[in-house]
Backbone as JSON, one array per atom type, in Angstrom:
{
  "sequence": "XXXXXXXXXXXXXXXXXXXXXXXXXXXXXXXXXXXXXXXXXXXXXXXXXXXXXXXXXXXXXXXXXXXXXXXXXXXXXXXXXXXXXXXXXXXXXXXXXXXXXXXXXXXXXXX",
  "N": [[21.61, 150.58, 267.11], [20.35, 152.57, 270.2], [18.17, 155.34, 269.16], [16.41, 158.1, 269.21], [13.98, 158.88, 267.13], [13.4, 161.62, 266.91], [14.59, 164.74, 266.44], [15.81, 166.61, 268.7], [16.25, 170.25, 270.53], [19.23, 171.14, 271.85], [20.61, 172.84, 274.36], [22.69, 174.42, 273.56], [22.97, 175.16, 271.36], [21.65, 177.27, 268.41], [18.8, 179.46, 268.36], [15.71, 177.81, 267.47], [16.86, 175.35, 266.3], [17.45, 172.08, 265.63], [18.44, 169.11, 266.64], [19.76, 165.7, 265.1], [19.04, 162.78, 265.41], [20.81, 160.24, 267.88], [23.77, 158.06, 268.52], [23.79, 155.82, 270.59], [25.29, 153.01, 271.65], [27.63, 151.59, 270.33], [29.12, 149.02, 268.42], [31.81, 147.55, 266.97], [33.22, 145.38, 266.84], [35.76, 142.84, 265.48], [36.39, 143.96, 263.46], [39.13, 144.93, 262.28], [40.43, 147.58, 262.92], [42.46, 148.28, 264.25], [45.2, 149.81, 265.97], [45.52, 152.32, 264.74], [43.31, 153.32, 264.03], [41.58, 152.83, 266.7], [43.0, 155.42, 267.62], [41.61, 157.15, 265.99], [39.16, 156.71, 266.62], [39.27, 157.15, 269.43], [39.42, 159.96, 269.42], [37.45, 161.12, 268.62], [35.72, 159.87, 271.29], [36.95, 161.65, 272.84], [35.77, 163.98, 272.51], [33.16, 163.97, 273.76], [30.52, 162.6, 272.91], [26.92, 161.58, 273.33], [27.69, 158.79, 273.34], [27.12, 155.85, 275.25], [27.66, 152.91, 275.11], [30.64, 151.14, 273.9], [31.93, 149.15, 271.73], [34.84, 147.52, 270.68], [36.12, 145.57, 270.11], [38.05, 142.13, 269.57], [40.14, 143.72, 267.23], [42.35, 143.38, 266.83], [43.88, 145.93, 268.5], [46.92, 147.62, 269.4], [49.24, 149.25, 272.21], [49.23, 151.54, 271.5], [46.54, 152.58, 270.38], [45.04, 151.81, 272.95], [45.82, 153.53, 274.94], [45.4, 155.57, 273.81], [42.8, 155.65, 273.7], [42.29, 155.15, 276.26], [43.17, 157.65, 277.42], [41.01, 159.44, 275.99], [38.92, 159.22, 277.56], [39.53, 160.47, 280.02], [38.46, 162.68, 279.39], [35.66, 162.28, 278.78], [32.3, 161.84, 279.74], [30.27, 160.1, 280.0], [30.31, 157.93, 278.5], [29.64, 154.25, 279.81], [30.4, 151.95, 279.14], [32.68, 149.97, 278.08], [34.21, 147.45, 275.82], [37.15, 145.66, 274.96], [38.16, 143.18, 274.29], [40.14, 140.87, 273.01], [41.83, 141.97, 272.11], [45.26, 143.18, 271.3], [47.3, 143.81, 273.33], [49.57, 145.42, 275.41], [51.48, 146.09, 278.92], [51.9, 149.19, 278.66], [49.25, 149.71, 278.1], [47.49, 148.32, 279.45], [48.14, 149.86, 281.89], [47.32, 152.76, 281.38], [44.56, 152.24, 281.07], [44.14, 151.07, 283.73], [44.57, 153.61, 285.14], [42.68, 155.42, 284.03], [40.48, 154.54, 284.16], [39.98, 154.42, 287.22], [39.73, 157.26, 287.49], [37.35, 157.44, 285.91], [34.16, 158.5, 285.97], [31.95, 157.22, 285.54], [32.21, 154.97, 283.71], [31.33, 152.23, 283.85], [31.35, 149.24, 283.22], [34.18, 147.33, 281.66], [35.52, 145.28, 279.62]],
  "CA": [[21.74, 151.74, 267.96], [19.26, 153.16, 270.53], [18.48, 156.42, 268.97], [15.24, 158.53, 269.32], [13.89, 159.25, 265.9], [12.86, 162.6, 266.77], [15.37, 165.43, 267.03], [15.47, 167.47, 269.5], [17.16, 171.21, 270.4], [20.29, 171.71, 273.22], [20.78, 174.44, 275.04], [23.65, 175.37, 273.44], [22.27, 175.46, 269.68], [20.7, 178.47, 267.84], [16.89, 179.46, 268.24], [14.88, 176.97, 266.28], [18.18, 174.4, 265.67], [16.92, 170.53, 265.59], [19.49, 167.82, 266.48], [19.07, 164.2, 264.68], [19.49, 160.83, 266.63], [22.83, 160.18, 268.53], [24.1, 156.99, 268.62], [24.38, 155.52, 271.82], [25.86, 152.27, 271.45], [28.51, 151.37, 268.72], [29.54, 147.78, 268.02], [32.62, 147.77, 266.34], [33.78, 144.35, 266.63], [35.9, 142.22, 264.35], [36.64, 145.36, 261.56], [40.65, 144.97, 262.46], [40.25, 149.07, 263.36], [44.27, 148.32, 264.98], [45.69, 151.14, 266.73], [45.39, 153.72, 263.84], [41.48, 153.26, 263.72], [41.13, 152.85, 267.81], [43.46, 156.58, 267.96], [40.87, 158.37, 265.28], [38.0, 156.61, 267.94], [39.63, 158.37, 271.01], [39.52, 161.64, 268.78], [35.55, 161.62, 269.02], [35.41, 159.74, 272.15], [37.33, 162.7, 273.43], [34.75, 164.9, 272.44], [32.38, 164.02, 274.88], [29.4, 162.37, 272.6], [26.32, 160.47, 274.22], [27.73, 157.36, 273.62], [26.68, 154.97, 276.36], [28.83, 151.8, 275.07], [32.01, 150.84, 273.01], [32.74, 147.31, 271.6], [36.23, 147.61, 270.05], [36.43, 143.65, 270.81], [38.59, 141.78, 268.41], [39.96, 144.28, 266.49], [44.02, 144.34, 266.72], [44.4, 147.4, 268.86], [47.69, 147.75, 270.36], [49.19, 149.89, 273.07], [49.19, 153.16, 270.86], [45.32, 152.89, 270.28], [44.42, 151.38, 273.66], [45.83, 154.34, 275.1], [44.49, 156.78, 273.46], [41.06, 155.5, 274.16], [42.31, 155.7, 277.38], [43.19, 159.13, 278.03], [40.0, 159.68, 276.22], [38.42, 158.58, 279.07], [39.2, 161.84, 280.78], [37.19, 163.99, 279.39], [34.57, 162.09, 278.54], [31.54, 161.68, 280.77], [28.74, 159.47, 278.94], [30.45, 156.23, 278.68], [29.26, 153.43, 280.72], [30.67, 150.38, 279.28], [33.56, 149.87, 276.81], [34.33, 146.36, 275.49], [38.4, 145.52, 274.35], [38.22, 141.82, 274.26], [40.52, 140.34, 271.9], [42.98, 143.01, 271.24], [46.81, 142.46, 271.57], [47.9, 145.44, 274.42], [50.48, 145.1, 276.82], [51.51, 146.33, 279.93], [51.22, 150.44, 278.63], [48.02, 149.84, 277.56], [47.18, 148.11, 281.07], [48.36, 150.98, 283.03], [46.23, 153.78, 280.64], [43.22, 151.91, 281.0], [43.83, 151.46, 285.09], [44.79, 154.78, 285.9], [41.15, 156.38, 283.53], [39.29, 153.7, 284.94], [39.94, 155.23, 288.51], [39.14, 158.47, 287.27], [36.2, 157.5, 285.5], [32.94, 158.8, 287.54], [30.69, 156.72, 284.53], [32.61, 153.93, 283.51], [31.0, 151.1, 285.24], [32.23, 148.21, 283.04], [35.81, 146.85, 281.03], [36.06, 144.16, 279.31]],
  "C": [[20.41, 152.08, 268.57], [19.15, 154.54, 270.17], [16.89, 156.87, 269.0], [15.42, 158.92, 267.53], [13.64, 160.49, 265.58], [13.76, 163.37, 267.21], [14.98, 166.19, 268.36], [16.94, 168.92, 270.46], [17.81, 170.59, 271.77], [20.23, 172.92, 272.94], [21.7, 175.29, 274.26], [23.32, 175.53, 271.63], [21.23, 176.42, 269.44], [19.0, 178.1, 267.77], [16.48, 178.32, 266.96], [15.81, 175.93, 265.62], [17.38, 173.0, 266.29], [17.89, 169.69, 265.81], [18.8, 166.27, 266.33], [19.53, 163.13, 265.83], [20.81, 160.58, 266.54], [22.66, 158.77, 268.93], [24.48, 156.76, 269.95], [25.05, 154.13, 272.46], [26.25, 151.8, 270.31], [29.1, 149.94, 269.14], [30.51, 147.61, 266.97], [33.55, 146.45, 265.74], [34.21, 143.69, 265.69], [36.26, 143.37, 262.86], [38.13, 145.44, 261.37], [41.05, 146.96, 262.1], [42.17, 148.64, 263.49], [44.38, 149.62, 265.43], [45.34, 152.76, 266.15], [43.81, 153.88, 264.27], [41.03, 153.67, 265.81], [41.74, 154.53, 268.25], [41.87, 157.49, 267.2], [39.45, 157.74, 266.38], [37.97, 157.8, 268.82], [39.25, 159.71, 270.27], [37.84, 161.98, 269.33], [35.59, 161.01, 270.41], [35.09, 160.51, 273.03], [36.09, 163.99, 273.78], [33.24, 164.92, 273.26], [30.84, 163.39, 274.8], [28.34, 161.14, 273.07], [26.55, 159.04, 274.09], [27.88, 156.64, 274.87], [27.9, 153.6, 276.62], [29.64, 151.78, 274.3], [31.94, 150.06, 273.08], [33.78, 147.26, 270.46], [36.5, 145.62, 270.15], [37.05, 143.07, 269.74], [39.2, 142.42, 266.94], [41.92, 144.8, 265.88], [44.41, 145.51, 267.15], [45.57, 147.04, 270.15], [47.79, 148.73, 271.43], [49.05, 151.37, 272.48], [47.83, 153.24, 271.08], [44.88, 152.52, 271.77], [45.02, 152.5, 274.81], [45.05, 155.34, 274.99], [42.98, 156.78, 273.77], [40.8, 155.84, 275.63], [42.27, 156.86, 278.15], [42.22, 160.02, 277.26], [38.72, 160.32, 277.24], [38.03, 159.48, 280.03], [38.44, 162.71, 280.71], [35.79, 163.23, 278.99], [33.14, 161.58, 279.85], [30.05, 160.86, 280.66], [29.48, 157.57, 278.81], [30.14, 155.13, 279.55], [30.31, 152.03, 280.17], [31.72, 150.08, 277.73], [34.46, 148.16, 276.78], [35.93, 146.36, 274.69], [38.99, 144.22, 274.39], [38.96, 141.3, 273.4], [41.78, 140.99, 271.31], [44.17, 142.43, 272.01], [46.98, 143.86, 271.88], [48.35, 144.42, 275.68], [50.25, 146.09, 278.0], [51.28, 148.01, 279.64], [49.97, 150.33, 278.32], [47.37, 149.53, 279.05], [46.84, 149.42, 281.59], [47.66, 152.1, 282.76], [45.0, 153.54, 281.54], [43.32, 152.05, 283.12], [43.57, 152.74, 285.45], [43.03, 156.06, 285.32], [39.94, 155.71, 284.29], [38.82, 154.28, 286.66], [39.5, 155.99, 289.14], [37.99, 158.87, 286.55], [34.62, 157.49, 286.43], [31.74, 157.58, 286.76], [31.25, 155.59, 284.49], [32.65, 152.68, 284.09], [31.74, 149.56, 284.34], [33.14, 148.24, 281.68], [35.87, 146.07, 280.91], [36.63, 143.99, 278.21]]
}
């Protein structure tokens, strides 16, 4: 992970509040996450945290999880580059990922 070692406050945290090092690329590959594991992803994805990249790559995620990552997608604004190489997703999973991809202002690459 690229992470600064040195916290540092946001705006939106109490006088004198410190935040530790944020992960900004996660490598996930190969852990067989499957759909269950790629849904509790989307949950934080959702949330909007500086992650930069995703590599879900090889991991058994069907159309339930490859969804959800998808409509992620929406709210999130920090992603650049999310990796799904290897997974078994059909045609709903397709159509997720097109239609966020569209609407993604960050999301420069999909593979």
């Amino acid at each position: 992970a690229n992470a600064s070692t040195e916290g540092t406050p946001c705006a939106t945290d109490p006088p004198g509040a410190v935040r530790g090092p944020s992960v900004q690329r996660l490598k996930l590959g190969g852990n067989r996450l499957g759909s269950e594991g790629a849904v509790l992803l989307a949950r934080g994805l959702a949330q909007n945290p500086p992650l930069l990249q995703l590599k879900v790559n090889r991991n058994a995620i069907g159309d339930d999880g490859v969804v959800a990552l998808a409509q992620a997608l929406h709210s999130n604004s920090t992603l650049t580059s999310l990796s799904l190489e290897g997974n078994s997703f059909g045609e709903p999973g397709v159509a997720a990922l097109s239609s966020s991809v569209a609407l993604s202002s960050t999301l420069a690459v999909l593979q």
